[in-house]
Steps between C-alpha positions, in 0.01 A plus 500: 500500500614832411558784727267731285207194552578473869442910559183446309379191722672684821232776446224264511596397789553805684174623408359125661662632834363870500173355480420637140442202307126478552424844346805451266293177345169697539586718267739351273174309394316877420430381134631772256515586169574354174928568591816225535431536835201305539634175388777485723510258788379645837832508668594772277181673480581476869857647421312763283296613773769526837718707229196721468346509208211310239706524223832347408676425193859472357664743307447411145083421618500842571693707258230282241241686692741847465536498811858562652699420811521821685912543602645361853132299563614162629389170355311192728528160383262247438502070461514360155525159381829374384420267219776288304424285185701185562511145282266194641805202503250267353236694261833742408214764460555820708262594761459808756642455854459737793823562651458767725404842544632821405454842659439757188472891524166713515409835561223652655238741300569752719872492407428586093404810371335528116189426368200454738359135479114431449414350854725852641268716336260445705443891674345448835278811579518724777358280779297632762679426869789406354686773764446243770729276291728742435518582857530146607781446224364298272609506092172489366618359091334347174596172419426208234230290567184338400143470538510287827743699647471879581682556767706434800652676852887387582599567874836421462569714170259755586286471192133555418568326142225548264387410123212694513367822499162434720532658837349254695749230438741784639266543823541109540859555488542784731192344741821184545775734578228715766415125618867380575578840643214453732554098600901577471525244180295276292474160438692388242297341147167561412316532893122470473422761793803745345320516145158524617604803753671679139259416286191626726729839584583501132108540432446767809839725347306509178188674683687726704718666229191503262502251295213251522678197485173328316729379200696296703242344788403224339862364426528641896224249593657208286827567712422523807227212459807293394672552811218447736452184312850390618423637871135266454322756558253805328613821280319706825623281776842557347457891514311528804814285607767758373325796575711643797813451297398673221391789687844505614645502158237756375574767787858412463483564119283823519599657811873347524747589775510835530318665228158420312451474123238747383208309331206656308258705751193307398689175624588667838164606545362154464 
């Protein structure tokens, strides 16, 4: 094993001591778009996503896409199969044999400058409340994804990642990093009680900033009904069940910890 292969696999490892894994494999399996990326193997979509980024790609992939390296960014390095065509003793026919692995070069999107990519120009538009991320320090970005994915919150990168320009798969976002604030962390993975409390403060963020929310509630429903499914019990059990936390996460959200966020007077008055 090479030295370059044993840094990669070295990394892995760390990341299985810090505790990071779960959400490292979470989202690794965020399906994206149409880009090499996607059909790697999910160690190094997990590779992709501890180095920070949703897009990688070696040098040649991207300079076909004019984009360029930007100078002094730093490479990370991925697993590839090392594949050697050797004779069969008895059939004399050559035939494919995996040797090994090798650890190959990428760079992250971030790290190339030229022209934009479809997925990148997606323009997200000014969201409302999106001051309380700021102030919390979250990035809030555009990313590639697809029709089953919008959107997703990263504690550890401090991320509100989303493919999307709906605001109310932004509220669910922000309603996990007001929820972890409040409980002092999450449970890692998909947590039944977690997406119910985001999705039903999600719904209640698109009232209070004026927006009716109506185009959305029954995919809402269909959520949260999934999820009370798996907790074998109702869609109203389940938020009569989460209601305290998500008037946490609300107040949190609206009022914050030290200043309030100025919502539309007819909202205040109701």
């Amino acid at each position: 094993m090479n030295n370059r292969v044993k840094e990669v696999l070295s990394i892995i490892l760390e990341k299985f001591k810090s505790g990071d894994i779960p959400e490292a494999v979470a989202y690794s399996m965020f399906p994206v778009a149409d880009i090499p990326s996607s059909k790697w193997s999910i160690l190094n979509r997990i590779l992709m996503f501890v180095s920070g980024t949703h897009d990688a790609r070696g040098i040649r992939q991207w300079n076909r896409e004019n984009r360029y390296v930007k100078k002094g960014s730093k490479a990370f390095y991925i697993l590839v199969p090392h594949i050697k065509k050797i004779e069969d003793a008895e059939t004399e026919e050559e035939r494919e044999v995996l040797v090994g692995f090798l650890a190959r070069a990428v760079f992250r999107y971030e790290d190339t400058q030229g022209e934009e990519l479809d997925y990148a120009k997606i323009e997200l538009p000014e969201l409302p409340l999106i001051e309380r991320a700021q102030e919390w320090g979250l990035e809030v970005k555009a990313i590639p994804g697809d029709y089953r994915y919008k959107g997703y919150y990263s504690s550890s990168k401090k991320v509100i990642a989303l493919a999307t320009k709906e605001e109310c798969v932004f509220f669910h976002e922000l309603a996990h990093c007001a929820h972890e604030r409040i409980k002092g962390g999450l449970k890692k993975g998909e947590d039944a009680i977690q997406e119910i409390v985001a999705e039903l403060s999600s719904q209640a963020l698109c009232r209070l900033v004026g927006k009716s929310g109506d185009k959305y509630l029954g995919n809402s429903y269909r959520y949260i009904e999934a999820y009370a499914e798996r907790l074998s019990i109702t869609p109203y059990t389940a938020c009569l069940k989460v209601m305290s936390d998500t008037e946490k996460v609300l107040n949190l959200i609206v009022k914050g910890g030290e200043k309030s966020i100025d919502l539309p007077a007819e909202k205040l008055a109701a």
